[in-house]
Phi, psi and omega in degrees: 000111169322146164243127250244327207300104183261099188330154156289117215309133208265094223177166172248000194304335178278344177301286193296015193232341195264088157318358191250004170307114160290300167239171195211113176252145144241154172206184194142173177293172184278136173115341192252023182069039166274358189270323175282322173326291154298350161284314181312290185304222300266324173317317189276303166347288193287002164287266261257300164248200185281339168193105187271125163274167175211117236205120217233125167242055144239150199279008139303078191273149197222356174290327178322314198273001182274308186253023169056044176217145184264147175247191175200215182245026161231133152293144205275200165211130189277170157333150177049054199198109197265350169254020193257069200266164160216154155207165191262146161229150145269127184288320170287353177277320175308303212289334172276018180234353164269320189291331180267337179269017160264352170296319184287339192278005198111056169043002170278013182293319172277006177272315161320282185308338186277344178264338147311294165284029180274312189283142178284125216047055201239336184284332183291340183270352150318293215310315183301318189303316183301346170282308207283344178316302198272292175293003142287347180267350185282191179226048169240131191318313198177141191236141208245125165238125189245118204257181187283160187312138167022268178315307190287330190303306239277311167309311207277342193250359135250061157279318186322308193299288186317329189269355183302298184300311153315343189264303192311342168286305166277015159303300176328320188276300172303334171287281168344284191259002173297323154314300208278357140286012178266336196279314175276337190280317165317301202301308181261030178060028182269014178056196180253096195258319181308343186301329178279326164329293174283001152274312187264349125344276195282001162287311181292328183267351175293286185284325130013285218262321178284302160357291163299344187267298175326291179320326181284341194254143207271348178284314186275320194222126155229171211252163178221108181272135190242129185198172172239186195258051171263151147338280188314301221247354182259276157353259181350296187309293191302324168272016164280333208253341149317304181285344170261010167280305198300340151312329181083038186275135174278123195224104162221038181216115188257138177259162185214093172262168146074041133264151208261155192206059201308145176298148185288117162119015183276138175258021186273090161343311201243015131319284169320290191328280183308320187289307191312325178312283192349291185303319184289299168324284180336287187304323164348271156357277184313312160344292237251302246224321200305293180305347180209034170216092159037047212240123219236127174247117153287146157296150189267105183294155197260326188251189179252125166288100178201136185124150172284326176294313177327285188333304183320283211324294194310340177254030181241013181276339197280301207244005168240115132009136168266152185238137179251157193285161199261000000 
């Protein structure tokens, strides 16, 4: 019987077609070219729509060194781009910058913070929140995240959960005990800071919350897996991809960089070695992946993809198949 079965376009092309993307994750193990990766997809992006962030939470930032522009934690417009920002943030530098202005606001800061890290994870999930704050307060049609290796993208996308229940406890606690800190704080003359505090807390769960509802819907938001054609990165690769169905986050596009594609008649041994490793994984990969995901292969490159052209050039491999030359 013919078999009727058509692979899925081996491309990045439905990311760009599908207009209705808010967010965009790239992840993956360190190392394995998500940062370029995520740089390319935003390059391309902004031939398409109207106006792309970019947006690097690890705290290795590498955008800077991708497009040769220093960024920072407000968004830039890169060079040669009239729809393109990026910008590096740290998620723990926020959360040390709410704790000092309610220190400044009457000392209820530190009581905040003891109550804050009492909870587990909770500080990296401020921090996220005040990103998520701040970049809701911006206007671009989708925002790109090029997150930290693995282990952590995984933390950073249940923060909502964590900080829902964390917020929610000390909603509680302020309905309880905020009269009677309004009363000592009157009493020594501090005004009320805590009340902006606990505002602003349920303010953060407010956006938290809408957020996580966002992350869930397969319209607004996918995840992008980046990998190489290794053990270690394939392994990775699958429990990454396991966690985020249990997120319910939507992936159906795996990138597979930095494979070799030695020329016929190349005597290089350990070219042959490796495309045969390479190849053996791969097909796996397809095993594993083919029916209901994307699967997109880059070349292992002779140079460092760094520069807007580099960049431009490289990202045009995300949406025509690379053909290795004959």
């Amino acid at each position: 019987m013919a078999d009727d079965y058509e692979p899925l376009e081996p491309t990045l092309q439905n990311i760009l077609d599908q207009k209705s993307l808010k967010w965009i994750f790239c992840g993956g193990k360190g190392g394995v070219g998500k940062t370029t990766t995520s740089c390319s997809l935003a390059v391309q992006l902004a031939a398409v729509r109207e106006s792309v962030l970019l947006i690097s939470t690890d705290p290795a930032h590498n955008l800077s060194d991708a497009f040769s522009q220093k960024f920072g934690k407000d968004a830039t417009r890169v060079n040669g781009f009239d729809n393109l920002y990026a910008m590096e943030i740290d998620p723990n530098g926020s959360l040390q910058e709410m704790v000092e202005s309610s220190d400044a606001s009457g000392g209820m800061g530190g009581m905040m913070q003891d109550l804050a890290f009492a909870i587990p994870g909770v500080d990296e999930a401020m921090g996220f929140a005040e990103i998520m704050k701040h970049v809701k307060s911006m206007q671009f049609s989708v925002i790109v995240f090029d997150t930290a290796p693995t282990g952590h993208t995984l933390r950073f996308l249940s923060f909502p959960s964590v900080l829902e229940k964390a917020l929610g406890k000390l909603s509680q606690l302020s309905g309880r005990f905020g009269p009677m800190i309004s009363q000592m704080s009157a009493m020594f003359g501090g005004g009320t800071p805590q009340e902006d505090m606990f505002a602003k807390l349920d303010q953060m769960r407010e956006v938290i919350t809408e957020v996580n509802t966002q992350f869930k819907d397969p319209d607004l938001t996918t995840f992008v897996c980046v990998c190489i054609s290794e053990f270690l990165s394939l392994y990775e690769t699958e429990r990454l991809i396991q966690e985020l169905t249990k997120y319910e986050i939507d992936t159906h596009n795996i990138v597979v960089n930095q494979l070799l594609f030695p020329k016929p008649g190349d005597n290089c041994q350990q070219c042959q070695v490796r495309h045969k490793m390479q190849q053996k994984y791969l097909k796996e990969a397809y095993d594993l992946y083919e029916d209901t995901f994307n699967i997109v292969k880059l070349p292992l490159l002779t140079e460092e993809v760094r520069g807007v052209d580099k960049l431009k050039e490289f990202s045009k491999m995300l949406v025509t198949p690379y053909e290795p030359a004959q």
